[in-house]
Biopython code that builds the backbone (N, CA, C, O; Angstrom):
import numpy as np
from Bio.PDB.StructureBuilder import StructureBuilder

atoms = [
    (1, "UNK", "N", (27.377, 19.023, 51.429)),
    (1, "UNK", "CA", (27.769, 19.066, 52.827)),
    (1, "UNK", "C", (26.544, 18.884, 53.722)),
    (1, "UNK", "O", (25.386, 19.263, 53.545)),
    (2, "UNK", "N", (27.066, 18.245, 54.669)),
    (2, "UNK", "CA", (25.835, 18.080, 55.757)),
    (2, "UNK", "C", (25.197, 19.421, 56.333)),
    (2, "UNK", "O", (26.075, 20.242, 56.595)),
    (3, "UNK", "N", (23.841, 19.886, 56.612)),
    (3, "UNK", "CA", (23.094, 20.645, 56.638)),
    (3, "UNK", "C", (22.124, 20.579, 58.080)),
    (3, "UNK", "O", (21.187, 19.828, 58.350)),
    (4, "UNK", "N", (22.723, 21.627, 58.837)),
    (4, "UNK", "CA", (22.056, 21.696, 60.163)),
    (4, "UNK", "C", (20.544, 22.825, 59.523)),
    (4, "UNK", "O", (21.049, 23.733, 58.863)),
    (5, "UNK", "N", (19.210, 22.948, 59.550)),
    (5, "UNK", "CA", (18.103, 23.831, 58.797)),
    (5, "UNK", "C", (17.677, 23.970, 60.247)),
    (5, "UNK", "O", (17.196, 23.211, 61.088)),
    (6, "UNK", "N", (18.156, 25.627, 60.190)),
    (6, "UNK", "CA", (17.999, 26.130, 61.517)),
    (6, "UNK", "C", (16.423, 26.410, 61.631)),
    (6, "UNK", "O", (15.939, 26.841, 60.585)),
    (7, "UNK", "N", (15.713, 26.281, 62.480)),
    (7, "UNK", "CA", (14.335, 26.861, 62.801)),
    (7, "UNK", "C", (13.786, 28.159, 62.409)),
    (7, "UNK", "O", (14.422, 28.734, 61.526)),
    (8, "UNK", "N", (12.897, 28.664, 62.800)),
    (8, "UNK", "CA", (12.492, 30.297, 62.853)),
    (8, "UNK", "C", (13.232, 30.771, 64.360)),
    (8, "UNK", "O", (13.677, 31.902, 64.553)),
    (9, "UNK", "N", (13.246, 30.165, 64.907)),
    (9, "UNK", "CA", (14.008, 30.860, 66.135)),
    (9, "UNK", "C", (15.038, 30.577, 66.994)),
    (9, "UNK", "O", (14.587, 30.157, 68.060)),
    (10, "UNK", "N", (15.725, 30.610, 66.983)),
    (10, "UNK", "CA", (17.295, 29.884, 67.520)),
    (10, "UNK", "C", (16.826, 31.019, 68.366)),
    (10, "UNK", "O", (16.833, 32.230, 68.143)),
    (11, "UNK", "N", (16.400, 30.301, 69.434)),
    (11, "UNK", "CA", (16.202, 31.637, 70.932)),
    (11, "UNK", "C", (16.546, 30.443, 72.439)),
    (11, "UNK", "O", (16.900, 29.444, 71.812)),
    (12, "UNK", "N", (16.606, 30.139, 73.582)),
    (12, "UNK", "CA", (16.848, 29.670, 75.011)),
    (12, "UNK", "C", (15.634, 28.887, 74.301)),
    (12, "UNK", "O", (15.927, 27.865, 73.681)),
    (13, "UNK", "N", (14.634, 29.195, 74.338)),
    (13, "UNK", "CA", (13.713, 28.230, 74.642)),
    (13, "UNK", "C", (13.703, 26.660, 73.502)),
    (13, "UNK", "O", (12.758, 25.874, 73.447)),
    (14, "UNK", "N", (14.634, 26.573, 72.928)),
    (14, "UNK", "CA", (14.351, 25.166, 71.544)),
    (14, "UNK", "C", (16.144, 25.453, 71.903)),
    (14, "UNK", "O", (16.669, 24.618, 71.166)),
    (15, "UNK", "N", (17.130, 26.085, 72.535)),
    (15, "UNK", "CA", (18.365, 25.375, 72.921)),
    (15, "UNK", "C", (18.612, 23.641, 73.015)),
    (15, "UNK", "O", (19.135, 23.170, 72.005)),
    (16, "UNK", "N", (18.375, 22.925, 73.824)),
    (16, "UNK", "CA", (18.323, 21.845, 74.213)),
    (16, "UNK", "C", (18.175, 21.018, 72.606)),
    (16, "UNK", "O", (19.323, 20.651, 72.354)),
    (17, "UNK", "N", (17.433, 20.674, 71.681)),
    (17, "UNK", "CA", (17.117, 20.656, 70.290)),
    (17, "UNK", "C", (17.810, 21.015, 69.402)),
    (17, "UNK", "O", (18.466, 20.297, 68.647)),
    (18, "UNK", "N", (17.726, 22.239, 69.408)),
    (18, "UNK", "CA", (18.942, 23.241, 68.286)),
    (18, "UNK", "C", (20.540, 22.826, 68.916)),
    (18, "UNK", "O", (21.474, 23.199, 68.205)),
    (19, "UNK", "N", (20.822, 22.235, 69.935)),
    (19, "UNK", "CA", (22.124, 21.689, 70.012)),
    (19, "UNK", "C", (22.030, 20.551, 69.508)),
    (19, "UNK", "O", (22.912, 20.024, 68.830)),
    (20, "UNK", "N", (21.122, 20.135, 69.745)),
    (20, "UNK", "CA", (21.099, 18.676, 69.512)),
    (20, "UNK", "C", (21.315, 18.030, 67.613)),
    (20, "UNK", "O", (21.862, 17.084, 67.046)),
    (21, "UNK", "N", (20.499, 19.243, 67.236)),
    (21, "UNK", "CA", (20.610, 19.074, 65.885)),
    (21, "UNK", "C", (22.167, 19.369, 64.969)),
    (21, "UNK", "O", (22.565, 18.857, 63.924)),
    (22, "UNK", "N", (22.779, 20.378, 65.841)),
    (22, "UNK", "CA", (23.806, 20.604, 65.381)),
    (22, "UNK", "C", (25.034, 19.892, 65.813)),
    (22, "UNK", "O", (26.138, 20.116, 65.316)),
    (23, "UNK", "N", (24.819, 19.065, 66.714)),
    (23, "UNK", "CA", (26.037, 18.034, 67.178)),
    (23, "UNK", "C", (25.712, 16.685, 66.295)),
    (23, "UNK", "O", (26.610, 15.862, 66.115)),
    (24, "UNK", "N", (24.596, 16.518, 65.834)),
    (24, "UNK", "CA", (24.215, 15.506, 64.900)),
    (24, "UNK", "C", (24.652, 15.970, 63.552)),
    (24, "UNK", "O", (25.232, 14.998, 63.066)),
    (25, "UNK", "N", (24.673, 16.923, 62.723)),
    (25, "UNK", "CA", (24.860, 17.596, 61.551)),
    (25, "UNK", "C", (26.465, 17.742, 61.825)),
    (25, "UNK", "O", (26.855, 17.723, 60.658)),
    (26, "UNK", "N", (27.381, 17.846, 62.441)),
    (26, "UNK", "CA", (28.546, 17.997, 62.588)),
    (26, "UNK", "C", (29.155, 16.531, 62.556)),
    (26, "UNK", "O", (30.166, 16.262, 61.906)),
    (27, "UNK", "N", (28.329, 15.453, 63.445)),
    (27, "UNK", "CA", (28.892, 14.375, 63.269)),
    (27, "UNK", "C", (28.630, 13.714, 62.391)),
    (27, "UNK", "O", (29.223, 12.635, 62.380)),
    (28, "UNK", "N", (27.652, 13.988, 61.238)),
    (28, "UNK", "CA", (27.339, 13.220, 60.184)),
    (28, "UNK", "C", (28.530, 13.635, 58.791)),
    (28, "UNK", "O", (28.909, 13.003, 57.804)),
    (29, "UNK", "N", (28.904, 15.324, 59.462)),
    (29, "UNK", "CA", (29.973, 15.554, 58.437)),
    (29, "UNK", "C", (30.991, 15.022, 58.613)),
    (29, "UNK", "O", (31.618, 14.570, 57.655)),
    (30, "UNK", "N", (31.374, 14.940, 59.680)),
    (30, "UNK", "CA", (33.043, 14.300, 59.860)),
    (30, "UNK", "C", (32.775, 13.028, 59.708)),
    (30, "UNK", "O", (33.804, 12.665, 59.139)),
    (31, "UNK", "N", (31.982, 11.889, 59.834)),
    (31, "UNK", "CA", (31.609, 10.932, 59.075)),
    (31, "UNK", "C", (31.657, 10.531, 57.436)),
    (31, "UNK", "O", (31.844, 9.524, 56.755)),
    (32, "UNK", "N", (31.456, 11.532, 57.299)),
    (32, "UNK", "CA", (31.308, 11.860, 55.538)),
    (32, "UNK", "C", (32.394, 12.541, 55.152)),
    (32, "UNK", "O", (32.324, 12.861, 53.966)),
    (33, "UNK", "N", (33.489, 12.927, 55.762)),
    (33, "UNK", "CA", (34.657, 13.615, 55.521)),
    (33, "UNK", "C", (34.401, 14.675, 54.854)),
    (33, "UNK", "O", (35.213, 14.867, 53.949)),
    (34, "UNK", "N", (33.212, 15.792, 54.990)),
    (34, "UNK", "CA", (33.216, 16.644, 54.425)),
    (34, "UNK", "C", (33.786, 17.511, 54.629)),
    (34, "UNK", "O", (34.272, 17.380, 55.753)),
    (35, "UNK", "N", (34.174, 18.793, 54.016)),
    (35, "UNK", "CA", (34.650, 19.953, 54.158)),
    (35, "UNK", "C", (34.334, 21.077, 55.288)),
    (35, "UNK", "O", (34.889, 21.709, 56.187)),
    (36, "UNK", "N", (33.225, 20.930, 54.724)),
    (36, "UNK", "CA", (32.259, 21.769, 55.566)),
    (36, "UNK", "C", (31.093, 21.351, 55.923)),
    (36, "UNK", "O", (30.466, 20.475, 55.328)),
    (37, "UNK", "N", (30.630, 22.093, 57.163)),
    (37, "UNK", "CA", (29.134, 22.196, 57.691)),
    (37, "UNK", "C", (28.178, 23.258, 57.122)),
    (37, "UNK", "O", (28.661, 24.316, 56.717)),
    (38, "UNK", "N", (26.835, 23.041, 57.065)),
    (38, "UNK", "CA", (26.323, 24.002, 56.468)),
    (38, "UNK", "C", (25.208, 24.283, 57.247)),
    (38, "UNK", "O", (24.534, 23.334, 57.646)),
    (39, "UNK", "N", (24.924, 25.319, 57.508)),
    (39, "UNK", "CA", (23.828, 26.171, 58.281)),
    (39, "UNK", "C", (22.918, 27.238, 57.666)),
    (39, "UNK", "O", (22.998, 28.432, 57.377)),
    (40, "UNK", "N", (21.832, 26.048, 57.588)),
    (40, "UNK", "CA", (20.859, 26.923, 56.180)),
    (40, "UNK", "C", (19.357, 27.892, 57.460)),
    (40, "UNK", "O", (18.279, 27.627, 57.992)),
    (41, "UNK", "N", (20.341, 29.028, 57.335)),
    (41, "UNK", "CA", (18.870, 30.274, 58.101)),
    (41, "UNK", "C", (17.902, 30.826, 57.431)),
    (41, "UNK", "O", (17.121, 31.745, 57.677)),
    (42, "UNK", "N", (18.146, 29.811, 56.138)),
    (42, "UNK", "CA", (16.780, 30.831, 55.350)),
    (42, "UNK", "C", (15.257, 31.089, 55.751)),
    (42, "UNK", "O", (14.682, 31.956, 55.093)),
    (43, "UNK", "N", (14.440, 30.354, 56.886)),
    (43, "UNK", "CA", (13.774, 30.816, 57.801)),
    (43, "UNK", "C", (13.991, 31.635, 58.970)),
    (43, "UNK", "O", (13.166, 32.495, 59.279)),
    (44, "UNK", "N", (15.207, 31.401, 59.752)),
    (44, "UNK", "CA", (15.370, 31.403, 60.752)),
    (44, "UNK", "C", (14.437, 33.556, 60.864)),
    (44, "UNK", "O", (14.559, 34.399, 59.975)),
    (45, "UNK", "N", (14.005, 33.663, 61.609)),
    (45, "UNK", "CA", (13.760, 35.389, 62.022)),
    (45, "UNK", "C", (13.908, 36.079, 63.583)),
    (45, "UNK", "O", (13.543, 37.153, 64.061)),
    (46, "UNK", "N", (14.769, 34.679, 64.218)),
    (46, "UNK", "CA", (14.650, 35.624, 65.565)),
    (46, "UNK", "C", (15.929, 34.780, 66.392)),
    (46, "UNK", "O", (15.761, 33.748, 67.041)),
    (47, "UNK", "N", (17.086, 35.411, 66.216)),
    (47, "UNK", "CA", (18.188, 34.722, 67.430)),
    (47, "UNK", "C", (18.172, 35.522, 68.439)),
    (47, "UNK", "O", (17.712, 36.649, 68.252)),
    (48, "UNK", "N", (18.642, 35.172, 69.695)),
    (48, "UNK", "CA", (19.103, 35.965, 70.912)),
    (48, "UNK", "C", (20.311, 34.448, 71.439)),
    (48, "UNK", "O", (20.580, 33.333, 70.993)),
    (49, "UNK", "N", (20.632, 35.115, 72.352)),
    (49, "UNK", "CA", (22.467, 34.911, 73.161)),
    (49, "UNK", "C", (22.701, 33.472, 73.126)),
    (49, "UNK", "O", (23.752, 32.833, 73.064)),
    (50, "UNK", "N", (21.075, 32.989, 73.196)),
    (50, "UNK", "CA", (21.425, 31.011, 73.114)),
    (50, "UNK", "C", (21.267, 30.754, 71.545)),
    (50, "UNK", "O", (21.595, 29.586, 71.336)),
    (51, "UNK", "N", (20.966, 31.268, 70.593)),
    (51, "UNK", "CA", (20.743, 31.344, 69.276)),
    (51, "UNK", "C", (22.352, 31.437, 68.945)),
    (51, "UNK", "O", (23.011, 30.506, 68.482)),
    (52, "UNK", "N", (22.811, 32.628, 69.245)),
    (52, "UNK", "CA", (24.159, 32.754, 68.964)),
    (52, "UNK", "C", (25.142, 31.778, 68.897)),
    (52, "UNK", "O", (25.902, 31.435, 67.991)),
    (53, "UNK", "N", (24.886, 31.196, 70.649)),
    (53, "UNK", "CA", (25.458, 29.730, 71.482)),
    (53, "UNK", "C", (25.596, 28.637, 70.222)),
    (53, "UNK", "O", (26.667, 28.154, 69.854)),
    (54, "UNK", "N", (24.503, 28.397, 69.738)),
    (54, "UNK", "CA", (24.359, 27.388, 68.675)),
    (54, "UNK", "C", (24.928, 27.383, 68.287)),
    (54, "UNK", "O", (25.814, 26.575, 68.566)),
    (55, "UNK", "N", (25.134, 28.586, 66.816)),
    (55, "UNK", "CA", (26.250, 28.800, 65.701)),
    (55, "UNK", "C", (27.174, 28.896, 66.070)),
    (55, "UNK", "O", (27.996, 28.608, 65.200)),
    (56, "UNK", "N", (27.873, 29.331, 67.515)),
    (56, "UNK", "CA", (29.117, 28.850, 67.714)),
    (56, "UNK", "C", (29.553, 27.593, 68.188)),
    (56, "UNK", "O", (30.690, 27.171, 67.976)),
    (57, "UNK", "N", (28.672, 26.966, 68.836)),
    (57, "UNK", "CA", (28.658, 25.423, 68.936)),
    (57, "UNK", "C", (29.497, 24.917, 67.843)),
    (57, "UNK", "O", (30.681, 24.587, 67.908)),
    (58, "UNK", "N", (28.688, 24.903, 66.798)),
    (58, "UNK", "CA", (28.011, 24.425, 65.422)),
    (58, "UNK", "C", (29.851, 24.776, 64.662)),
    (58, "UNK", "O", (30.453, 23.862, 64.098)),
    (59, "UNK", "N", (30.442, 26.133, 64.798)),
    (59, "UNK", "CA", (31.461, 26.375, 64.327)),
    (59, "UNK", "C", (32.696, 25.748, 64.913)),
    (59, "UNK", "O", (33.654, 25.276, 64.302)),
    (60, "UNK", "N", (32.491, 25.832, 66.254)),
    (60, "UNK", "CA", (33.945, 25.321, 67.259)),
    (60, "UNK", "C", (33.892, 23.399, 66.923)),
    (60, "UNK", "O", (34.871, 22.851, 66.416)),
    (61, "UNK", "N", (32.824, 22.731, 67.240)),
    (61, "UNK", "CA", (32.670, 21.033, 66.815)),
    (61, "UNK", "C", (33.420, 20.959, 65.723)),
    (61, "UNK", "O", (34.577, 20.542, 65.781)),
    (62, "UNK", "N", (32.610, 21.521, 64.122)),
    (62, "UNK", "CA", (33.452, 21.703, 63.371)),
    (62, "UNK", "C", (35.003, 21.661, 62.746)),
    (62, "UNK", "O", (35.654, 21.027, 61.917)),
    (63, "UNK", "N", (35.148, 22.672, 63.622)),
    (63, "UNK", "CA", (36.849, 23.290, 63.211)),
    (63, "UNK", "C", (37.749, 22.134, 64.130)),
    (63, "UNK", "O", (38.931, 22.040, 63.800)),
    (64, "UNK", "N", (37.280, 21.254, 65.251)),
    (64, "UNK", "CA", (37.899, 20.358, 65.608)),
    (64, "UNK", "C", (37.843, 19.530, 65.199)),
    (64, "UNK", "O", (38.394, 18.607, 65.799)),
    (65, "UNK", "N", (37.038, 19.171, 63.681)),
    (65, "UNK", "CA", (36.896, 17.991, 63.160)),
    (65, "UNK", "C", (37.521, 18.613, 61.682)),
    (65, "UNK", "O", (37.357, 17.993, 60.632)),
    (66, "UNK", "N", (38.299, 19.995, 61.747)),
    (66, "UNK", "CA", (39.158, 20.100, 60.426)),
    (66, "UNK", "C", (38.029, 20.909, 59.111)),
    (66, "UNK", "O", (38.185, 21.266, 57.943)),
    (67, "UNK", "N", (36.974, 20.918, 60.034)),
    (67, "UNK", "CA", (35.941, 21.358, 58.737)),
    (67, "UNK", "C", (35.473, 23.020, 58.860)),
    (67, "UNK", "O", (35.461, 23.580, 59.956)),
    (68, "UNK", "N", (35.212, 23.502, 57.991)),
    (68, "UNK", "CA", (34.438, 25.100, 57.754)),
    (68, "UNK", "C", (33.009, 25.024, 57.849)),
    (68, "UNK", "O", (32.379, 23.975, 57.716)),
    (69, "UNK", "N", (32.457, 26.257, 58.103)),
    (69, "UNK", "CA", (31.053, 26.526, 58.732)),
    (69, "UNK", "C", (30.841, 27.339, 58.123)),
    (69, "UNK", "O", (31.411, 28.414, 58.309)),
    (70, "UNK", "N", (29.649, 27.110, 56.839)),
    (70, "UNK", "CA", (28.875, 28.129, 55.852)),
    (70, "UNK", "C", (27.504, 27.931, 56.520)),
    (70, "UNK", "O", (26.858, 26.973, 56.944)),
    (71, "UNK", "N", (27.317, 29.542, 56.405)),
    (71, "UNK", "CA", (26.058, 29.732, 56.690)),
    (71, "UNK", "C", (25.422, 30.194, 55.555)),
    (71, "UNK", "O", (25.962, 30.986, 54.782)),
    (72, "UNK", "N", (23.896, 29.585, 55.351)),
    (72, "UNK", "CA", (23.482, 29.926, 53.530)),
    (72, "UNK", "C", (22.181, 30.841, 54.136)),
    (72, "UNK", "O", (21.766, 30.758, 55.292)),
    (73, "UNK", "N", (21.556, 31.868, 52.921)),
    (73, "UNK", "CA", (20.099, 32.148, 53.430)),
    (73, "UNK", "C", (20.124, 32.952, 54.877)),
    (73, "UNK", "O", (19.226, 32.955, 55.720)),
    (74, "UNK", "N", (21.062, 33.452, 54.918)),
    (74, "UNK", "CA", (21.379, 34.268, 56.276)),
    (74, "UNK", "C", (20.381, 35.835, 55.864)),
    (74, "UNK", "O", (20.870, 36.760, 55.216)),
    (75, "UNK", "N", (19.017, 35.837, 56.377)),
    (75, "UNK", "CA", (18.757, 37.210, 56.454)),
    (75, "UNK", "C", (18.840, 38.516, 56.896)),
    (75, "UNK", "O", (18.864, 38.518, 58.126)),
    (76, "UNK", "N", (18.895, 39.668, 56.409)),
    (76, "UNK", "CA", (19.787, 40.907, 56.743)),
    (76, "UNK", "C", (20.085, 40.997, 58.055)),
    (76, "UNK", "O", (21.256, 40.997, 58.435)),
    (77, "UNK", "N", (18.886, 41.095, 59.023)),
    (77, "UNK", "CA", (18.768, 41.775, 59.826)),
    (77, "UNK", "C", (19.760, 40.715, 61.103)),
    (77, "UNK", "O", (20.267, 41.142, 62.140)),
    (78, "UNK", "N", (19.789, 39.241, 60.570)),
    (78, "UNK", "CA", (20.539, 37.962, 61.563)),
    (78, "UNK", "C", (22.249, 38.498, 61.029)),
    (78, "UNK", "O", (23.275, 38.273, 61.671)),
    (79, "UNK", "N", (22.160, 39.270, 59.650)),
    (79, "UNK", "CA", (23.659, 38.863, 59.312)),
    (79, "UNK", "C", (24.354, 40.193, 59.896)),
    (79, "UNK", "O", (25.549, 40.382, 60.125)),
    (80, "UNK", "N", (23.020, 41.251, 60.110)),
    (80, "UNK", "CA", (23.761, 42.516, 61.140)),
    (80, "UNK", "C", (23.870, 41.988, 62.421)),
    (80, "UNK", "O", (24.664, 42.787, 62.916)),
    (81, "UNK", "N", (23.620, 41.214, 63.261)),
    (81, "UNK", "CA", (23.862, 40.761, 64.498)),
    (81, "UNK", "C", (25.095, 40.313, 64.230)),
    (81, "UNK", "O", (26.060, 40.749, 64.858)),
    (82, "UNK", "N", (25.218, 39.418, 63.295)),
    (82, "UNK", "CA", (26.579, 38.635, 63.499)),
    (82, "UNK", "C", (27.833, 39.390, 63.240)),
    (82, "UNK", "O", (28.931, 39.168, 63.751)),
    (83, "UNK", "N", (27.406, 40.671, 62.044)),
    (83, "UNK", "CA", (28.585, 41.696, 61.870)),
    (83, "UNK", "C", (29.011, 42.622, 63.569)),
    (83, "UNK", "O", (30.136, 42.811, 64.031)),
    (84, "UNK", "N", (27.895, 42.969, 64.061)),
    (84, "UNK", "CA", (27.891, 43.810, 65.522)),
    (84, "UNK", "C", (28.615, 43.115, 66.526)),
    (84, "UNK", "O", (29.350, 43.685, 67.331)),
    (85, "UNK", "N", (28.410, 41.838, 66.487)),
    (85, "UNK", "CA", (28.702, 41.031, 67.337)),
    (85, "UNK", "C", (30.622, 40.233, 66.904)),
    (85, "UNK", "O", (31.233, 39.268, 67.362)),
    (86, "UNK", "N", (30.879, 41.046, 66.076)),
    (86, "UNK", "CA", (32.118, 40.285, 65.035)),
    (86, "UNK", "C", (32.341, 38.539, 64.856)),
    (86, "UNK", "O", (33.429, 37.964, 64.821)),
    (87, "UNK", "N", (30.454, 37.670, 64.719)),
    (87, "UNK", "CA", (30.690, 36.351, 65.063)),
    (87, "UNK", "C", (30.534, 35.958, 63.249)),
    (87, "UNK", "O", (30.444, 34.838, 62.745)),
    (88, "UNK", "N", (30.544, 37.156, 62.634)),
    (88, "UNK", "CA", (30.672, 37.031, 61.300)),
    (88, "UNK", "C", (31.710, 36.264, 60.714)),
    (88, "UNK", "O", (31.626, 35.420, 59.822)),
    (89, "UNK", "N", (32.842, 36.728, 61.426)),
    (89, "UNK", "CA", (34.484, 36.283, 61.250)),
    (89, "UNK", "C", (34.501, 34.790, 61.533)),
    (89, "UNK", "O", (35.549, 34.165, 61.372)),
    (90, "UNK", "N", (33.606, 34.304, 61.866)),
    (90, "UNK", "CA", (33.721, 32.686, 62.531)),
    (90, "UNK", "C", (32.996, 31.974, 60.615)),
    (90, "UNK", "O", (33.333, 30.791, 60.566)),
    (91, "UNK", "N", (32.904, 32.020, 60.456)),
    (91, "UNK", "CA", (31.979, 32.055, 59.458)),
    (91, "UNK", "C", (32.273, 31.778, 57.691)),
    (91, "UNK", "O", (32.850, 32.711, 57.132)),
    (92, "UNK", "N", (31.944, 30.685, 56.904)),
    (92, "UNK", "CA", (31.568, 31.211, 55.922)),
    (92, "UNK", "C", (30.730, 31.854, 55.156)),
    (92, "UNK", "O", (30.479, 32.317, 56.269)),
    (93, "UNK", "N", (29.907, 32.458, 54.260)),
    (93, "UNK", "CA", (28.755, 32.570, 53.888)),
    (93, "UNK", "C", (28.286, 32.441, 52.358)),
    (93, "UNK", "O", (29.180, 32.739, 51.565)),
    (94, "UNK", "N", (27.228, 32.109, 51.859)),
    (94, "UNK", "CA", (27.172, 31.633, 50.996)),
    (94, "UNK", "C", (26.563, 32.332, 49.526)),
    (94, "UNK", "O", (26.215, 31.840, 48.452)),
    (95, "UNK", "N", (26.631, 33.873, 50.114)),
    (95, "UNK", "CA", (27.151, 35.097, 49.354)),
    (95, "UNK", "C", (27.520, 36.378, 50.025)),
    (95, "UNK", "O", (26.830, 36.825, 50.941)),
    (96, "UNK", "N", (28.795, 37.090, 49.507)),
    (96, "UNK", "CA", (29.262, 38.326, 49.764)),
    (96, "UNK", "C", (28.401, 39.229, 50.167)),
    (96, "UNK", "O", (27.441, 39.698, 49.556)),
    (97, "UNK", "N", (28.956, 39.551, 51.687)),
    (97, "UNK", "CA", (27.943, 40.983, 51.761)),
    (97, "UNK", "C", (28.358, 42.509, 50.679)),
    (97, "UNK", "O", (27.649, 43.514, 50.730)),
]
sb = StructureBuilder()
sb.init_structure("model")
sb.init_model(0)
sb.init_chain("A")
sb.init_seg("    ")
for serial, (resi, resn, name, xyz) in enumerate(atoms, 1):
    if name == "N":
        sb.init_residue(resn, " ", resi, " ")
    sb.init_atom(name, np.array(xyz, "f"), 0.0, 1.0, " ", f" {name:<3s}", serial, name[0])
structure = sb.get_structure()
């Protein structure tokens, strides 16, 4: 599956980019008729509210193109935001918490 490789920081300031990358990675999947999108955070160490913005970007493009949104390499402390925030539920992941 096509593979958006999120940065170290999905924060406001690399928004503009980090959309950019993920409207490209979405359209290369529905191009490719894939299943899914994939969102590899295995760097990523620092989201805030436009970080968030992204991955839901990244999920809503997606699901209008029929496809699922795995996130791989999701580290603890990003995958407690997303549980707090219930943006977990949007989500595949690419092991069981």
């Amino acid at each position: 599956s096509p593979t958006f490789v999120a940065p170290s920081t999905l924060t406001m300031d690399r928004r503009l980019e980090n959309r950019d990358a993920v409207l490209s990675a979405v359209a290369l999947a529905a191009k490719r008729g894939a299943p899914a999108v994939v969102a590899d955070l295995r760097a990523t160490t620092q989201v805030d509210a436009a970080g968030l913005g992204v991955l839901i970007l990244l999920q809503k493009r997606a699901r209008e193109h029929g496809m699922r949104t795995r996130l791989q390499g999701v580290p603890p402390e990003i995958r407690t935001l997303l549980d707090s925030t219930w943006l977990h539920t949007l989500f595949d992941f690419d092991s069981p918490r």
